[in-house]
PyMOL Python script that loads the backbone (N, CA, C, O; Angstrom):
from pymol import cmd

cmd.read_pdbstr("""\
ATOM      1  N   UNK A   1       0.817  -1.196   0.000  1.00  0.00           N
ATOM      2  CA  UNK A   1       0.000   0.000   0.000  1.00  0.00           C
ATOM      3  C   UNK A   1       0.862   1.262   0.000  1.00  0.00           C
ATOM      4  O   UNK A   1       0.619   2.280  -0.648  1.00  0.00           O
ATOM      5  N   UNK A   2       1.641   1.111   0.609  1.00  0.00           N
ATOM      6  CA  UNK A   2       2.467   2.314   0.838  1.00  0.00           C
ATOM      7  C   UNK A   2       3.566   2.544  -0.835  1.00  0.00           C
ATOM      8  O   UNK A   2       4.202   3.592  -0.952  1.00  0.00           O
ATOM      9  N   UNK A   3       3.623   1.621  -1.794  1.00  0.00           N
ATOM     10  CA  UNK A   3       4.404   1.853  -2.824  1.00  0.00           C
ATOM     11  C   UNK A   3       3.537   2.749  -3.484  1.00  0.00           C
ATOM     12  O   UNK A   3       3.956   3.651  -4.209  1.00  0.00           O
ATOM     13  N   UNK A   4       2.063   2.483  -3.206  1.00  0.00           N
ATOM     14  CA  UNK A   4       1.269   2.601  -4.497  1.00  0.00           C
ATOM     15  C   UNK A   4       1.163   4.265  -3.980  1.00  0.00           C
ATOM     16  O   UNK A   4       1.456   5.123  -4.813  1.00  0.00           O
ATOM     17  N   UNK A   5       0.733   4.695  -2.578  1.00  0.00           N
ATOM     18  CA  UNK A   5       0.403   5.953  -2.418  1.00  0.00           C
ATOM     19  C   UNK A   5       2.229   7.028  -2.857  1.00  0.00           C
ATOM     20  O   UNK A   5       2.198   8.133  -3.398  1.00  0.00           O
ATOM     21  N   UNK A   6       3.567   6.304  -2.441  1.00  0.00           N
ATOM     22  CA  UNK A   6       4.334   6.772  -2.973  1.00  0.00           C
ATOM     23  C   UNK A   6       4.289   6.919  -5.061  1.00  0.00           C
ATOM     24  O   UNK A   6       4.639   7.875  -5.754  1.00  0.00           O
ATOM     25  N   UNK A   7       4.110   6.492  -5.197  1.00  0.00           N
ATOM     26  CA  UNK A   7       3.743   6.137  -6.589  1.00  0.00           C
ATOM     27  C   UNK A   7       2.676   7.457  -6.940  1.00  0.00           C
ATOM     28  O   UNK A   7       3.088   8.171  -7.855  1.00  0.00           O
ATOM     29  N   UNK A   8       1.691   7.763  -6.479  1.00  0.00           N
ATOM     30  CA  UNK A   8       0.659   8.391  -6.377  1.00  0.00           C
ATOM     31  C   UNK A   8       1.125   9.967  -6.013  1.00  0.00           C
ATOM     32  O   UNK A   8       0.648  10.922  -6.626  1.00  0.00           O
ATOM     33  N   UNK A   9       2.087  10.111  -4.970  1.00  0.00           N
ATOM     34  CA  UNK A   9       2.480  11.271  -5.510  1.00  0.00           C
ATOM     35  C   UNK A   9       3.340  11.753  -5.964  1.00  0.00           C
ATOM     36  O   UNK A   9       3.583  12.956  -6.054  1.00  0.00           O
ATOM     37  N   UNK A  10       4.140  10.547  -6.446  1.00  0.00           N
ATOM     38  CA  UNK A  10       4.934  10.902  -7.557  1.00  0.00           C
ATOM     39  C   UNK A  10       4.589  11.193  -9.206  1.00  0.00           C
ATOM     40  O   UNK A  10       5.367  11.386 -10.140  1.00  0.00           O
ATOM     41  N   UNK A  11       3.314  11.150  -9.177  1.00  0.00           N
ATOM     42  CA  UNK A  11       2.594  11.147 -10.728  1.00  0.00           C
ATOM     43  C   UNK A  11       2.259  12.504 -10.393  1.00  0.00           C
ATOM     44  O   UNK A  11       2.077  13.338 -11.279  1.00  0.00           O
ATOM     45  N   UNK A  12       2.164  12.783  -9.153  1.00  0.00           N
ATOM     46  CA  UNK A  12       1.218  14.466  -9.046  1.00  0.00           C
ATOM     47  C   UNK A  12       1.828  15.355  -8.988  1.00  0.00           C
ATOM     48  O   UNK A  12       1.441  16.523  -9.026  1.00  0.00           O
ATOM     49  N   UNK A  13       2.712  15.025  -8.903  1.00  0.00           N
ATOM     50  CA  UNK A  13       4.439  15.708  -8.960  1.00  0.00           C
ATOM     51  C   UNK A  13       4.628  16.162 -10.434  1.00  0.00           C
ATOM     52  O   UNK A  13       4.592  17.345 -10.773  1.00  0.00           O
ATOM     53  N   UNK A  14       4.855  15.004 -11.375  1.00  0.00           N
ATOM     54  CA  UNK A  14       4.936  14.950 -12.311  1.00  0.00           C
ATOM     55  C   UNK A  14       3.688  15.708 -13.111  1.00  0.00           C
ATOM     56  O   UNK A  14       3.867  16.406 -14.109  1.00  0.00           O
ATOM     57  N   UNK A  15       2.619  15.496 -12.606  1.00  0.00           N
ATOM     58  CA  UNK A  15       1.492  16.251 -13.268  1.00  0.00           C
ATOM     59  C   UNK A  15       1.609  17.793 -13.303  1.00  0.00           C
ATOM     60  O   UNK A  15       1.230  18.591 -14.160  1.00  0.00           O
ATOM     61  N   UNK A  16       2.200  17.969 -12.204  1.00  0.00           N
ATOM     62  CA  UNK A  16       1.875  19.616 -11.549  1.00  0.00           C
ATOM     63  C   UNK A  16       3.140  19.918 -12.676  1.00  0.00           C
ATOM     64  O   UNK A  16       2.786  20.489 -13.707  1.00  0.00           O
ATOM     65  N   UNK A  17       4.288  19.640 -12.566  1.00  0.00           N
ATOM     66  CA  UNK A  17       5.637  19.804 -13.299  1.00  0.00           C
ATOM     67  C   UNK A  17       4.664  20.747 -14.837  1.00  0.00           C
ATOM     68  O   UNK A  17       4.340  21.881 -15.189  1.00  0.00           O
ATOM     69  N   UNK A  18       4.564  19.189 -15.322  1.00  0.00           N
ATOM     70  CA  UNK A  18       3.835  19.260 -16.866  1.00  0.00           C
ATOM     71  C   UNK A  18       3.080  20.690 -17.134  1.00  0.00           C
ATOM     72  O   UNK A  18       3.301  21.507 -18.028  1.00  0.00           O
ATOM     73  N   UNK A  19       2.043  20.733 -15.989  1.00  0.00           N
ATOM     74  CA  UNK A  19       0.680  21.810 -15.978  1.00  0.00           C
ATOM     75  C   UNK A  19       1.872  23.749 -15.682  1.00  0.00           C
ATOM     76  O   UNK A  19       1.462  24.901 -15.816  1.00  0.00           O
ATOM     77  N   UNK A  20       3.232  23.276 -15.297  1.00  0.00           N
ATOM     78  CA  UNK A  20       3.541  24.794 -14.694  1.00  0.00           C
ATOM     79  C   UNK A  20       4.578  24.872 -16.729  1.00  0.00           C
ATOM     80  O   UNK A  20       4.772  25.961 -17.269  1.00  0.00           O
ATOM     81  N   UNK A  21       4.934  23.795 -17.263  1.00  0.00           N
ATOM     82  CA  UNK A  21       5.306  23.765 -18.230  1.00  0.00           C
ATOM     83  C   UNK A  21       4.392  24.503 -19.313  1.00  0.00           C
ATOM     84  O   UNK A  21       4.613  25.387 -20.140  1.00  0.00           O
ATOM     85  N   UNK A  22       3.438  23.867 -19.004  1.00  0.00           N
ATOM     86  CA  UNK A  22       2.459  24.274 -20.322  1.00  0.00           C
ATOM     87  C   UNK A  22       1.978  25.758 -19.928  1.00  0.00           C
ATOM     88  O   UNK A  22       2.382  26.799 -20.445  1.00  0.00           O
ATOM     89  N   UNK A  23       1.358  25.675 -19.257  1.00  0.00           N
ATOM     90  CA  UNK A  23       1.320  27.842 -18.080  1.00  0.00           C
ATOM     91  C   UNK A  23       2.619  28.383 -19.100  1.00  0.00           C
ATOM     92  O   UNK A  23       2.417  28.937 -20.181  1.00  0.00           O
ATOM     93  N   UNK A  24       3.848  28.135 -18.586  1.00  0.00           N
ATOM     94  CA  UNK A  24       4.633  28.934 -18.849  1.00  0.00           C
ATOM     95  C   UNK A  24       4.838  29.256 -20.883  1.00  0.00           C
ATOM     96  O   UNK A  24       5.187  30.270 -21.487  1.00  0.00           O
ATOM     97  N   UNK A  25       4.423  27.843 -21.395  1.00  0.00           N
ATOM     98  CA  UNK A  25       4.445  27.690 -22.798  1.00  0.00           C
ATOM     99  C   UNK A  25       3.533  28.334 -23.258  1.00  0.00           C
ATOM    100  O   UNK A  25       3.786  28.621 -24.428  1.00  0.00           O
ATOM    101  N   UNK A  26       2.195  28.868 -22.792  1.00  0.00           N
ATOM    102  CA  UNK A  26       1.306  29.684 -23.387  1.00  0.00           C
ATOM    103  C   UNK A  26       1.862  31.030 -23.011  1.00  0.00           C
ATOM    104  O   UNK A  26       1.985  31.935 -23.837  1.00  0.00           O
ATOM    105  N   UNK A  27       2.203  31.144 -21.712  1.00  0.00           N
ATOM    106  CA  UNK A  27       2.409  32.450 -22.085  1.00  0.00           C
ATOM    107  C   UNK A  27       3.319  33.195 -22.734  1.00  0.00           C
ATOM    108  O   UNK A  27       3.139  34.412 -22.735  1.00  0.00           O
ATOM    109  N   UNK A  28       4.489  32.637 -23.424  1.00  0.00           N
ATOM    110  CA  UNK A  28       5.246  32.507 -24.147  1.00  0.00           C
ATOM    111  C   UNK A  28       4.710  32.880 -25.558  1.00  0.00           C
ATOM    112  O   UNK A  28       5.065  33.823 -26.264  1.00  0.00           O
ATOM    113  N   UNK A  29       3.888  32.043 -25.779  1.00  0.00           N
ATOM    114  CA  UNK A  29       2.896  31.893 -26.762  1.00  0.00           C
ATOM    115  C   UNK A  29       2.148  33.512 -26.745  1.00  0.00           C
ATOM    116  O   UNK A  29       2.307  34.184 -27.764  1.00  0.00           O
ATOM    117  N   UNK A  30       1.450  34.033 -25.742  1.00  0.00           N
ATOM    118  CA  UNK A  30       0.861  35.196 -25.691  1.00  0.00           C
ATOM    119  C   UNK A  30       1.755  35.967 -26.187  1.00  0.00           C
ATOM    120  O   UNK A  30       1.527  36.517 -27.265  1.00  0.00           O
ATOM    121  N   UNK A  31       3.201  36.213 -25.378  1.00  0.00           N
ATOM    122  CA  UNK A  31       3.888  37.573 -25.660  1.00  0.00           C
ATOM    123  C   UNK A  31       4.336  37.379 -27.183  1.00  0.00           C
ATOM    124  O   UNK A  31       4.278  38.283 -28.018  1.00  0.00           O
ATOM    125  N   UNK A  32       4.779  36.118 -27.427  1.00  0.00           N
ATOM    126  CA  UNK A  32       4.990  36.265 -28.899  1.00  0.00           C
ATOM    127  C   UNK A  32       4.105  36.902 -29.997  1.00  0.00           C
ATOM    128  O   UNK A  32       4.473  37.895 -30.624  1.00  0.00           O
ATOM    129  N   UNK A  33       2.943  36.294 -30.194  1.00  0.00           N
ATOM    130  CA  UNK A  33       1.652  37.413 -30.556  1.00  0.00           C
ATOM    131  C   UNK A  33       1.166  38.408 -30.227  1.00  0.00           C
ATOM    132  O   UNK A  33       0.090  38.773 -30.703  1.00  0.00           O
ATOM    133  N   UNK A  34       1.673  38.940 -29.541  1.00  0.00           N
ATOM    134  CA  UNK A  34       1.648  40.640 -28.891  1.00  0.00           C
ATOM    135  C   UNK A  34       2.441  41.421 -29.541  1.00  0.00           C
ATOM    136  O   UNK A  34       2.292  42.583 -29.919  1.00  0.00           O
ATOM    137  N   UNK A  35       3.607  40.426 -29.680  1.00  0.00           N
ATOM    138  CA  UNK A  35       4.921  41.325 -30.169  1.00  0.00           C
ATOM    139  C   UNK A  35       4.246  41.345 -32.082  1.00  0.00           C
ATOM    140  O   UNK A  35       4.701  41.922 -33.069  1.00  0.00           O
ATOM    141  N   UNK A  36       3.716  40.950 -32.009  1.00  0.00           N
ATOM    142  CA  UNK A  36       3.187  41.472 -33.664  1.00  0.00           C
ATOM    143  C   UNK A  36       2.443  42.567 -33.595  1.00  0.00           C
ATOM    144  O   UNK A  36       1.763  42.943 -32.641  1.00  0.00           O
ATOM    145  N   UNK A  37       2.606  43.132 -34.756  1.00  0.00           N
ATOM    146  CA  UNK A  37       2.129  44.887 -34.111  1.00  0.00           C
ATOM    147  C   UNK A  37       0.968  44.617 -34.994  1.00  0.00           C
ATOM    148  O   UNK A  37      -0.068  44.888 -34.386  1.00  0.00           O
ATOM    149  N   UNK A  38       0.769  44.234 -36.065  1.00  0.00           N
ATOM    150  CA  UNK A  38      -0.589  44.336 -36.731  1.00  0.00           C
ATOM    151  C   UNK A  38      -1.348  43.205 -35.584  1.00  0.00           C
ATOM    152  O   UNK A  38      -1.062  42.089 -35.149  1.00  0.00           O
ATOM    153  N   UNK A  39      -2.741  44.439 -35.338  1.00  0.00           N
ATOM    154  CA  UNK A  39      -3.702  43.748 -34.298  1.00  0.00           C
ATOM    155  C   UNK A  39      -4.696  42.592 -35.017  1.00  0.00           C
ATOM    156  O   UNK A  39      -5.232  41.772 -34.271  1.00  0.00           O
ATOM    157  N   UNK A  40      -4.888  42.542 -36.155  1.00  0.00           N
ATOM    158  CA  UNK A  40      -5.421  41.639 -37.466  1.00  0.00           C
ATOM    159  C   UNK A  40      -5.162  40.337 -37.122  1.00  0.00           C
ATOM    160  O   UNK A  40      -5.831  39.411 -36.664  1.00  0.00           O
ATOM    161  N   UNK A  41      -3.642  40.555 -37.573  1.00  0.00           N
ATOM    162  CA  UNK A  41      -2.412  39.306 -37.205  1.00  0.00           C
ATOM    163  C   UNK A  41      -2.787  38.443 -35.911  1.00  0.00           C
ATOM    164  O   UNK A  41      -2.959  37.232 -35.772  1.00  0.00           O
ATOM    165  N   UNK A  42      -2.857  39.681 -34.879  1.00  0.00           N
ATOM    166  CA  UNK A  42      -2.802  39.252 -33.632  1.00  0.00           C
ATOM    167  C   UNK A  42      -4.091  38.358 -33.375  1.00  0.00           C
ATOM    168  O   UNK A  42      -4.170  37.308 -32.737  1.00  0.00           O
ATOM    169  N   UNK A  43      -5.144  39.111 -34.092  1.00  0.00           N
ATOM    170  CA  UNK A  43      -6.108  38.137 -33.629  1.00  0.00           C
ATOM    171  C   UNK A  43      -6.129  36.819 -34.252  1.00  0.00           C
ATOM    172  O   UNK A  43      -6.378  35.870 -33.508  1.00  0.00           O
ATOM    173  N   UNK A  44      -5.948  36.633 -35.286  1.00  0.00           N
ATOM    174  CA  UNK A  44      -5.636  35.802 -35.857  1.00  0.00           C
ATOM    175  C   UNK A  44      -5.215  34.570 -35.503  1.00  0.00           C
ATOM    176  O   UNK A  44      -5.909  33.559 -35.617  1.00  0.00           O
ATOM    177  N   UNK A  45      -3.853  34.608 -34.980  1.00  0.00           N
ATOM    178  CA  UNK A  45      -3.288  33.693 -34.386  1.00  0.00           C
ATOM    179  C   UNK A  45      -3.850  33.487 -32.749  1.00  0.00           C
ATOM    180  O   UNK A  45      -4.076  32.418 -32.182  1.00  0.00           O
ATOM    181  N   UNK A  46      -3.972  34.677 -32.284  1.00  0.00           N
ATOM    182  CA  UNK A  46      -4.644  33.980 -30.955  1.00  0.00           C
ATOM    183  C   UNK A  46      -5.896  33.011 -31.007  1.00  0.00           C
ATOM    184  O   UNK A  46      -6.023  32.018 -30.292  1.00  0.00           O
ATOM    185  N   UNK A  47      -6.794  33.442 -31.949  1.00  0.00           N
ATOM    186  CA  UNK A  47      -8.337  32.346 -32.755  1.00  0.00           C
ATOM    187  C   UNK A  47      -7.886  31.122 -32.759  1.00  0.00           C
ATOM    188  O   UNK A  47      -8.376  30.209 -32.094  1.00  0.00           O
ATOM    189  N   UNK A  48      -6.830  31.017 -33.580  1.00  0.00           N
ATOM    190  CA  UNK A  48      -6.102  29.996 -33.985  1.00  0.00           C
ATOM    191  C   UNK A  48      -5.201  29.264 -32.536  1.00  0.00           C
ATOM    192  O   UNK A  48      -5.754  28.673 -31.609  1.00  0.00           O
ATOM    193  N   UNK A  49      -4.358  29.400 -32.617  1.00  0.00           N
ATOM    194  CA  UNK A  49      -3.284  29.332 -31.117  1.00  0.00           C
ATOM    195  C   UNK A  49      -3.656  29.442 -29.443  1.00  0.00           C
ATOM    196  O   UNK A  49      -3.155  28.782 -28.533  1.00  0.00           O
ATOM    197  N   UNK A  50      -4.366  30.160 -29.385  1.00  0.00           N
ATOM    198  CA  UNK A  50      -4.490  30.139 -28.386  1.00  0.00           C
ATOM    199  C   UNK A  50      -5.988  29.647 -27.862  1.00  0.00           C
ATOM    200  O   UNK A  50      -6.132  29.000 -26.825  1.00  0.00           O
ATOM    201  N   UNK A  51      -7.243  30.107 -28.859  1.00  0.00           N
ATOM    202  CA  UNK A  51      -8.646  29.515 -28.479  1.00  0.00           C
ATOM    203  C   UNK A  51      -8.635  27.961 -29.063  1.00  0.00           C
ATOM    204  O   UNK A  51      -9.405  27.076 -28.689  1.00  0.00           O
ATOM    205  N   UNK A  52      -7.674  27.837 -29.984  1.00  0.00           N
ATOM    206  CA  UNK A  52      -7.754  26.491 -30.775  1.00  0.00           C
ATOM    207  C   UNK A  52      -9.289  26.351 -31.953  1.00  0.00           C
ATOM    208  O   UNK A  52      -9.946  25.311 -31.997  1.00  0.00           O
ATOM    209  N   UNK A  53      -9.623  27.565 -32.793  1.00  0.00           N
ATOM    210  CA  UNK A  53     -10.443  27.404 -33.347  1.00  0.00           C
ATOM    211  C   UNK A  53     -10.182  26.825 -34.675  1.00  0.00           C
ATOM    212  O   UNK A  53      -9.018  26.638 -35.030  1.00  0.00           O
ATOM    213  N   UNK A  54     -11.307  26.486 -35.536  1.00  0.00           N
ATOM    214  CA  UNK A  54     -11.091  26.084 -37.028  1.00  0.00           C
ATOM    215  C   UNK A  54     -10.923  26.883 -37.825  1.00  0.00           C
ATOM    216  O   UNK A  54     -11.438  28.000 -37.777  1.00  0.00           O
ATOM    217  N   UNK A  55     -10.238  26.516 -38.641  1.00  0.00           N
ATOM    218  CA  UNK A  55     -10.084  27.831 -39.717  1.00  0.00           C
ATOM    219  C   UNK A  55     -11.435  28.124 -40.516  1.00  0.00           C
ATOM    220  O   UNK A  55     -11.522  28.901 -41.467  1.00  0.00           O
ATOM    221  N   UNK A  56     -12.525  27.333 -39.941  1.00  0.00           N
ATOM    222  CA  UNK A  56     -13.776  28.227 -40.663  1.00  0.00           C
ATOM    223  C   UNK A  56     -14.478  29.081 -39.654  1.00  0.00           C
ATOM    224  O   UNK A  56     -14.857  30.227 -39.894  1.00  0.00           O
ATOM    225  N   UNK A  57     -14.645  28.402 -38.404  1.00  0.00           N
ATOM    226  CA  UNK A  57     -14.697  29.487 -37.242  1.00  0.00           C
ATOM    227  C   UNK A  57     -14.010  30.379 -37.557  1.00  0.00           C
ATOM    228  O   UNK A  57     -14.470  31.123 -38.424  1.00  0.00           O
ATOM    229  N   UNK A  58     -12.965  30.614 -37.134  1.00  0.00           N
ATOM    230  CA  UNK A  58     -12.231  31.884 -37.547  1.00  0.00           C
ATOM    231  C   UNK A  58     -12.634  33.075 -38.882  1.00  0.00           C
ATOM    232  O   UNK A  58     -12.783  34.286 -38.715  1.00  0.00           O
ATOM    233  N   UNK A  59     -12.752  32.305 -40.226  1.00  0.00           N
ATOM    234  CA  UNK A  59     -13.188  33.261 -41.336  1.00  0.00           C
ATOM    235  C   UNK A  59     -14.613  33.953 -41.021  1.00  0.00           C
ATOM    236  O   UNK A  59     -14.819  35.157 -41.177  1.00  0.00           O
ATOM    237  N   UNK A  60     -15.856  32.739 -40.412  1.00  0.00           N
ATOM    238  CA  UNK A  60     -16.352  33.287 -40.232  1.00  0.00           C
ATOM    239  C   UNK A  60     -16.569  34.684 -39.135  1.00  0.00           C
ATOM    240  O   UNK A  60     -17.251  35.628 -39.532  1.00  0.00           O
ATOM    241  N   UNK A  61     -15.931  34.716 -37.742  1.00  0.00           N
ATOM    242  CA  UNK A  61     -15.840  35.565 -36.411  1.00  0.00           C
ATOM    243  C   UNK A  61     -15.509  36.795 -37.633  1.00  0.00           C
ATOM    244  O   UNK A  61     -16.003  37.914 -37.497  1.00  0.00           O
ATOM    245  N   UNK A  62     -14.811  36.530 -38.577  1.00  0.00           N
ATOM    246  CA  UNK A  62     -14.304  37.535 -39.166  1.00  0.00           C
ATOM    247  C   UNK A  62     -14.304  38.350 -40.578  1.00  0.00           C
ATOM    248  O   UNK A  62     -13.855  39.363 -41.115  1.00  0.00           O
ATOM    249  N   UNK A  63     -15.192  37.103 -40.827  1.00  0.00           N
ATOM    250  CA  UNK A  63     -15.845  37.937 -42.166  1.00  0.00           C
ATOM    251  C   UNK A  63     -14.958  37.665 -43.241  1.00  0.00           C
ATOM    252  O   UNK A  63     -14.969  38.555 -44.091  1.00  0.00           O
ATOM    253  N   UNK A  64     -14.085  36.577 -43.503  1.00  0.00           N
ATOM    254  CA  UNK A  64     -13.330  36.585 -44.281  1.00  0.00           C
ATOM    255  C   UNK A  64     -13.731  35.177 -44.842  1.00  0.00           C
ATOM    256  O   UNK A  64     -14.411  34.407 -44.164  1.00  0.00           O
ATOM    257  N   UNK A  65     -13.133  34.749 -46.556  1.00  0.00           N
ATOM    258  CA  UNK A  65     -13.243  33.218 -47.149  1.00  0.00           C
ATOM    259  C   UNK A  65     -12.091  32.731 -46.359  1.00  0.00           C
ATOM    260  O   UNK A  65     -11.187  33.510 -46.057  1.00  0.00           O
ATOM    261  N   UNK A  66     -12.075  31.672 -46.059  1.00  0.00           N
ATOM    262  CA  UNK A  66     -10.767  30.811 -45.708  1.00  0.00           C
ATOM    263  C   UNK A  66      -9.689  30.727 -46.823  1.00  0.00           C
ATOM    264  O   UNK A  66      -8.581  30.416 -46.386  1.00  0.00           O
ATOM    265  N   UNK A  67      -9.748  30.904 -47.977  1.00  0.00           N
ATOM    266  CA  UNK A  67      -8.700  31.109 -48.603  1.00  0.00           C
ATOM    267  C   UNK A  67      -7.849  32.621 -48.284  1.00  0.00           C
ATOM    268  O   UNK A  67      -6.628  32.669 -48.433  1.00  0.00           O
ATOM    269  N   UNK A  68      -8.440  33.518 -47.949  1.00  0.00           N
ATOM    270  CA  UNK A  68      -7.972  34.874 -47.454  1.00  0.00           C
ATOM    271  C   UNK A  68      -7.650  34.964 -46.342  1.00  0.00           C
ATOM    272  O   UNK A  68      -7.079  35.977 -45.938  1.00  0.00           O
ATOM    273  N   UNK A  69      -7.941  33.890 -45.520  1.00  0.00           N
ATOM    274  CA  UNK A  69      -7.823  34.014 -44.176  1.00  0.00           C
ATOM    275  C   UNK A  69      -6.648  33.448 -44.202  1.00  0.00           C
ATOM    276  O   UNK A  69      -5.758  34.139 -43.704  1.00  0.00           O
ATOM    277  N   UNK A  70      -6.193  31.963 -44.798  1.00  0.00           N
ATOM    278  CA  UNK A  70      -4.730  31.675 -45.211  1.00  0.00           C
ATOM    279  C   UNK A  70      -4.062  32.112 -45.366  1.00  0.00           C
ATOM    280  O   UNK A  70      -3.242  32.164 -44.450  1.00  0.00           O
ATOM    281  N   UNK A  71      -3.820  32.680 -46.359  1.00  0.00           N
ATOM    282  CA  UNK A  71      -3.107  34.014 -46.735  1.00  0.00           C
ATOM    283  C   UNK A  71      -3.013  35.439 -45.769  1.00  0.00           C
ATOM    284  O   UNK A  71      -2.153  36.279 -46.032  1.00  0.00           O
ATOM    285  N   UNK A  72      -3.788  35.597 -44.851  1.00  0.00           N
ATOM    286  CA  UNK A  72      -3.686  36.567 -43.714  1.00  0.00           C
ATOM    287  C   UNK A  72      -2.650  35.820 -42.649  1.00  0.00           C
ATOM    288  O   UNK A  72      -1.683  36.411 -42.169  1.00  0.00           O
ATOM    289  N   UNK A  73      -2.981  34.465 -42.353  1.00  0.00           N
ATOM    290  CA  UNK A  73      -2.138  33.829 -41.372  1.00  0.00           C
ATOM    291  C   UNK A  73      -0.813  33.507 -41.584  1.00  0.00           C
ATOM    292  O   UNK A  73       0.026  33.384 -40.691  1.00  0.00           O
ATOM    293  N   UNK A  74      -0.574  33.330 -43.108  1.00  0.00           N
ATOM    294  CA  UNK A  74       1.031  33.190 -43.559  1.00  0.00           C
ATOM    295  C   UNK A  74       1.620  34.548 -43.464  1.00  0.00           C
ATOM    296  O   UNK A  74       2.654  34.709 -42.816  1.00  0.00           O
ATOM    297  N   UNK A  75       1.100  35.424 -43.995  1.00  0.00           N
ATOM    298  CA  UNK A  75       1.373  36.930 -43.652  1.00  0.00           C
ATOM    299  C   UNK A  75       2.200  37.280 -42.266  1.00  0.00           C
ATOM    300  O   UNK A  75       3.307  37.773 -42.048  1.00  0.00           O
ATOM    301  N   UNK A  76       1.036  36.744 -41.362  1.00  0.00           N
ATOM    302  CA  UNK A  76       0.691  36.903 -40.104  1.00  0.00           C
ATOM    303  C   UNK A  76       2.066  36.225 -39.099  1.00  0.00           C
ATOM    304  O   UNK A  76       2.421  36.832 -38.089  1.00  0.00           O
ATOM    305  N   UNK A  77       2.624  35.157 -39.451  1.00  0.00           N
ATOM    306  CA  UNK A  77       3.448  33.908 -39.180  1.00  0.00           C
ATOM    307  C   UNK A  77       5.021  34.546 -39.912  1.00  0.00           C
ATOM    308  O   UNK A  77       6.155  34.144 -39.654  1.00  0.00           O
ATOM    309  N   UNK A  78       4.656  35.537 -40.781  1.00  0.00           N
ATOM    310  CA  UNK A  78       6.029  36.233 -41.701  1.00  0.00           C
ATOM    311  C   UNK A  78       6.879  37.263 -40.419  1.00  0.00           C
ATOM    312  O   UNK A  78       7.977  37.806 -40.539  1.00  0.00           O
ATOM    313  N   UNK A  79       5.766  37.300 -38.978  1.00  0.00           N
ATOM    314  CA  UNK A  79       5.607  38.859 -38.565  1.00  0.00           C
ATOM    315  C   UNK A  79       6.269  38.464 -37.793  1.00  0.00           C
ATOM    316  O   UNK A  79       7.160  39.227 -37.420  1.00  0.00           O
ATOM    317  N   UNK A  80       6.163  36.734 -36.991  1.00  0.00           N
ATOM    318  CA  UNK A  80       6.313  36.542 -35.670  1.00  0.00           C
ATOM    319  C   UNK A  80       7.816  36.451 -35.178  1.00  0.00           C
ATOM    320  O   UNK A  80       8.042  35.397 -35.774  1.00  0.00           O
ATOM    321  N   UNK A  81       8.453  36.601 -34.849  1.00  0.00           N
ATOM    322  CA  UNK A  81       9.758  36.520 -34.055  1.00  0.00           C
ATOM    323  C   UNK A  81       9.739  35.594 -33.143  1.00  0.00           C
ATOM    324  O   UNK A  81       9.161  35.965 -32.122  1.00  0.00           O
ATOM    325  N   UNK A  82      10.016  34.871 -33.123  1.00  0.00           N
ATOM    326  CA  UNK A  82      10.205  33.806 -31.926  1.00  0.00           C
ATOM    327  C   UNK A  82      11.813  33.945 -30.988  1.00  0.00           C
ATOM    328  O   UNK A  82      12.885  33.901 -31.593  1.00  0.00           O
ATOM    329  N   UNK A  83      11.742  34.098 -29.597  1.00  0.00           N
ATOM    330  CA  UNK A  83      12.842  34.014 -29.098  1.00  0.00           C
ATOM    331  C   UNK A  83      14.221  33.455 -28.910  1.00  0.00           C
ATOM    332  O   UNK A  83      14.970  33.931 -28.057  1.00  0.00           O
TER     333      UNK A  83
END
""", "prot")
cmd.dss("prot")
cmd.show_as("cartoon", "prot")
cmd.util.cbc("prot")
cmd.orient("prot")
């Protein structure tokens, strides 16, 4: 009994690790899309990246065909700087 509860919080350990990883990977993620100055862009990729939407969700929130919206996001991805 006692392996399994050692065991047990050693996964929660490991869980919490993972969960302060991924925290820190989005927000990473945020400032990088901030640092794009066109606000277009910005939304763009946050729709995308950060809400995790479809690229037809997205055309539609925005009034655009998905072929234009492609072409806004490669644009958009031309802008980003990564650290």
């Amino acid at each position: 009994m006692e392996d399994v509860i050692v065991k047990i919080i050693s996964l929660q350990e490991e869980i919490n690790q993972d969960i302060d990883e991924l925290v820190d990977l989005k927000t990473e993620m945020v400032q990088v899309i901030k640092a794009v100055e066109n606000t277009e862009f910005q939304t763009i990729l946050e729709k995308r990246y950060l809400c995790f939407m479809s690229w037809e969700q997205i055309a539609v929130d925005l009034g655009y065909n998905v072929r234009h919206l492609y072409r806004l996001h490669e644009e958009a991805l031309e802008k980003v700087v990564v650290p």
